[in-house]
C-alpha positions in Angstrom: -28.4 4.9 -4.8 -30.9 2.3 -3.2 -32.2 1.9 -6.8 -29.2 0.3 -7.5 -28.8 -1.7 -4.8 -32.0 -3.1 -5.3 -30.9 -3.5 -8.7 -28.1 -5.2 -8.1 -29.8 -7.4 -5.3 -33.0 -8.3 -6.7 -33.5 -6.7 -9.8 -33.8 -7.7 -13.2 -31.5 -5.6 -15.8 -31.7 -3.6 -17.5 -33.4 -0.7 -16.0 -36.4 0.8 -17.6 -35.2 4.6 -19.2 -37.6 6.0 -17.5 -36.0 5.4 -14.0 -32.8 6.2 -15.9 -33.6 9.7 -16.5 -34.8 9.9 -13.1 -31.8 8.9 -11.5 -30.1 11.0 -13.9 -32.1 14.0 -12.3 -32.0 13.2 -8.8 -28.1 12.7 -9.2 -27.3 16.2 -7.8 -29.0 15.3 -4.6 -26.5 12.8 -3.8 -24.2 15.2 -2.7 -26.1 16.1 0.5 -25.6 12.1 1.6 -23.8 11.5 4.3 -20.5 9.9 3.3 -21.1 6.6 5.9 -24.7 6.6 3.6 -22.5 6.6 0.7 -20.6 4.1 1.8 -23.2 1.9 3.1 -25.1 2.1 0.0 -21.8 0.9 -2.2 -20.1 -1.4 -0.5 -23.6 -3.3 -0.3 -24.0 -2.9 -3.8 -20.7 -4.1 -4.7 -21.1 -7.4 -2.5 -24.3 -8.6 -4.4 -23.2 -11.5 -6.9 -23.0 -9.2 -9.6 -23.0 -5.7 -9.3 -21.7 -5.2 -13.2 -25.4 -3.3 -14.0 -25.7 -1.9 -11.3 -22.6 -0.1 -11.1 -22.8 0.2 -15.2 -25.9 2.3 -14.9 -24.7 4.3 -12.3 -22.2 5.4 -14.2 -24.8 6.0 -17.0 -26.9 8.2 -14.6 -23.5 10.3 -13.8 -24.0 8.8 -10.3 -20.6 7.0 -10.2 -18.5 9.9 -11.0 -20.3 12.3 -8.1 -19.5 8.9 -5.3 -16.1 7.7 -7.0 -14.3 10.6 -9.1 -11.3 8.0 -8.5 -13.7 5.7 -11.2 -14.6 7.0 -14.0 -16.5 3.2 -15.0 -17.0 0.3 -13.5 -15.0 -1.5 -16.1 -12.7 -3.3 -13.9 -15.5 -5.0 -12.1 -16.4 -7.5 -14.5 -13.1 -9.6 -14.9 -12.4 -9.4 -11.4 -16.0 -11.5 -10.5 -15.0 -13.9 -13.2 -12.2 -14.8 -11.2 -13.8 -14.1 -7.8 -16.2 -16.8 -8.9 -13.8 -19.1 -10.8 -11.6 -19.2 -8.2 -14.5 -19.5 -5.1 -13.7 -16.6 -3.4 -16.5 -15.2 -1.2 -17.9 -11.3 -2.9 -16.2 -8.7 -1.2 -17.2 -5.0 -1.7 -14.3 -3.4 -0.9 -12.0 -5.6 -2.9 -14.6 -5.0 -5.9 -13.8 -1.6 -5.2 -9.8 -1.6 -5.5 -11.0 -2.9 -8.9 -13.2 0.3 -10.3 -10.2 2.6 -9.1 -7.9 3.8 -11.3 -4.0 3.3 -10.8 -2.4 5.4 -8.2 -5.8 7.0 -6.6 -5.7 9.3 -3.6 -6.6 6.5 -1.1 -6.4 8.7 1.9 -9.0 11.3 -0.1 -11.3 8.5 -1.0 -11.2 6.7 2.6 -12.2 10.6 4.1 -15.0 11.3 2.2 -16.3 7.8 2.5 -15.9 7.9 6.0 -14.1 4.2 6.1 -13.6 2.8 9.1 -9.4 2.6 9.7 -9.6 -1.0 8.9 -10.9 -0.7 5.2 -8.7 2.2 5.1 -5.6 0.2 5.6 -6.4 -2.5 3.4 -7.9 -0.6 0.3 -4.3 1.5 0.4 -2.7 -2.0 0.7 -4.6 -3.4 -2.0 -3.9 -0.8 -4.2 -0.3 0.2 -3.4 2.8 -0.4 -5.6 4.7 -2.2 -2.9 4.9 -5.1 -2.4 4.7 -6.0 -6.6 3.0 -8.9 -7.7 6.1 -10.3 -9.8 5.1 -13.7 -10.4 2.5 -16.2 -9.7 4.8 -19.2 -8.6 4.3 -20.5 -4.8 7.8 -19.0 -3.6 6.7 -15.5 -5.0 3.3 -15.9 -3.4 4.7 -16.7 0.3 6.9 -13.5 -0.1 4.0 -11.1 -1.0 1.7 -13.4 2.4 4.7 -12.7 4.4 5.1 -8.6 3.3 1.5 -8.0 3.2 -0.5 -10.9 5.0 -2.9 -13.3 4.1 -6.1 -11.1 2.8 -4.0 -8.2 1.1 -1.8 -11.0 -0.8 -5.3 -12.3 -2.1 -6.7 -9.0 -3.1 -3.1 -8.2 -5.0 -3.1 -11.2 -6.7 -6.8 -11.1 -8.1 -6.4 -8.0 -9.1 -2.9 -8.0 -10.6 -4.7 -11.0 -12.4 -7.9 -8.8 -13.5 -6.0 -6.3 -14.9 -3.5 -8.5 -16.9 -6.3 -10.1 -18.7 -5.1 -13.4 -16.7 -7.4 -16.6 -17.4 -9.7 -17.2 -14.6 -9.3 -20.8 -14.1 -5.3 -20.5 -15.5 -3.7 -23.0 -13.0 -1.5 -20.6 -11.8 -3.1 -18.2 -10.7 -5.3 -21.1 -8.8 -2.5 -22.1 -7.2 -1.4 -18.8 -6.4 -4.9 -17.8 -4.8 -5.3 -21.3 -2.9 -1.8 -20.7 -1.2 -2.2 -16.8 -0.5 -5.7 -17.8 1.7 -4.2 -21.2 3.0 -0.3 -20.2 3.8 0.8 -19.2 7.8 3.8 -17.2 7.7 6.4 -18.3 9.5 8.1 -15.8 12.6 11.4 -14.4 11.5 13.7 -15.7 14.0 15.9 -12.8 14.7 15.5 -9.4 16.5 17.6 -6.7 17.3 19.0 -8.2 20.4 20.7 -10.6 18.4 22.4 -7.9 16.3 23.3 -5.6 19.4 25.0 -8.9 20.8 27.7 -8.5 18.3 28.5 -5.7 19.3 26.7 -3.3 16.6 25.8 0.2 18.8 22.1 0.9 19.0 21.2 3.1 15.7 20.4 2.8 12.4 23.2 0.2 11.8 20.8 -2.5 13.8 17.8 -2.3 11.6 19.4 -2.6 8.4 21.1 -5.5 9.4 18.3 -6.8 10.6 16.7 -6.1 7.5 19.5 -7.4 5.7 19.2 -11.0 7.1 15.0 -10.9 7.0 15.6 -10.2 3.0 17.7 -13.1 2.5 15.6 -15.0 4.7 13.2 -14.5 2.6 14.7 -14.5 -0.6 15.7 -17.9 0.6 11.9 -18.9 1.2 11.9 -19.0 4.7 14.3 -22.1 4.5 16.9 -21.1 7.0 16.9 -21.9 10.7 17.9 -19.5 13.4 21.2 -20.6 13.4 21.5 -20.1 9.9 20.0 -16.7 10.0 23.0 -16.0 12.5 25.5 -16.9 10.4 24.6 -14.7 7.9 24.1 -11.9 10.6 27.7 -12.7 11.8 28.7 -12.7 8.2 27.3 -9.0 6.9 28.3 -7.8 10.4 32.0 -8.4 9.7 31.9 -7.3 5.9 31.2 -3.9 6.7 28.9 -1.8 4.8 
């Protein structure tokens, strides 16, 4: 595991075979690490400017699979930092992880046996997770997905929705789209439930999904309408019914 950091840090690839094999022998070992070790170990791997043979030959060794059965290669790595570094965005191990895991992995098992902090946690399931979709690349599409799931989750989404579609690096949307996703501030819906039980709605379920109601067009509307806009439509689904 240091091996490869090293590697990946200050080395010079490829490795000789001979530490190959080694590594290949030792690889059993690895299972007595501590998982905060493990973790350690990665994630500092991953944030070197590029891990690609690194994490190549720890695959190779059969090292990959015992730390990351969710990653069978490191094959998404590669056109992820081609966009990391067409694009200017700082290395980030974790988000380099999201990009060696396959679709739909067991978050919550990974997050346990690496022993990551709730933080990392939250934004690797995030990252990864179906909603909110990347549908499009265009700057009202982009402040919905900020909006739904922030500034640095929007990024990750987009870079690796990008990665995985075989999406140009420098393609001037998906520029754009990073630019605004790092740049954009969210506005504050204006509405709460007060505003809802003020017409006369009784507290229960019927107060949240109008609420939701309005925040959705609000949204679908790009943020355009006012308060008193966003009342009016209230009012307005309040009186249709359900």
């Amino acid at each position: 595991s240091r091996f490869s950091r090293f590697l990946a840090w200050s080395g010079r690839p490829p490795a000789d075979e001979e530490a190959l094999e080694a590594i290949a022998v030792a690889a059993p070992l690895l299972a007595t690490l501590s998982g905060e070790r493990v973790q350690k170990e990665l994630l500092r791997l991953l944030a070197a400017s590029d891990p690609v043979p690194a994490a190549s030959l720890m695959h190779r060794a059969g090292v990959l699979v015992l730390w990351l059965p969710e990653s069978p290669n490191a094959s998404g790595l590669a056109p992820l930092l081609r966009i990391e570094q067409a694009n200017g965005l700082a290395p980030d191990g974790l988000r380099r992880l999201a990009a060696m895991l396959e679709t739909d992995p067991d978050v919550d098992a990974l997050a346990k046996r690496l022993k990551l902090s709730r933080a990392a946690h939250s934004r690797l399931a995030s990252a990864l997770a179906a909603e909110p979709r990347v549908v499009s690349l265009d700057a009202r599409s982009v402040r919905a997905l900020v909006y739904r799931a922030g500034n640095v989750v929007a990024g990750d989404r987009l870079a690796l929705h990008a990665a995985r579609a075989g999406i140009g690096p420098a393609h001037p949307a998906l520029v754009g789209a990073l630019r605004l996703a790092g740049a954009w501030t969210p506005p504050k819906f204006p509405l709460s439930g007060e505003d809802v039980l003020a017409l006369g709605v009784a507290p229960g379920i019927d107060v949240g999904r109008l609420l939701g109601a309005v925040e959705e067009w609000w949204i679908a509307g790009d943020f355009a309408a006012d308060e008193a806009a966003c009342r009016a439509e209230l009012r307005r689904l309040r009186e249709a019914g359900p």
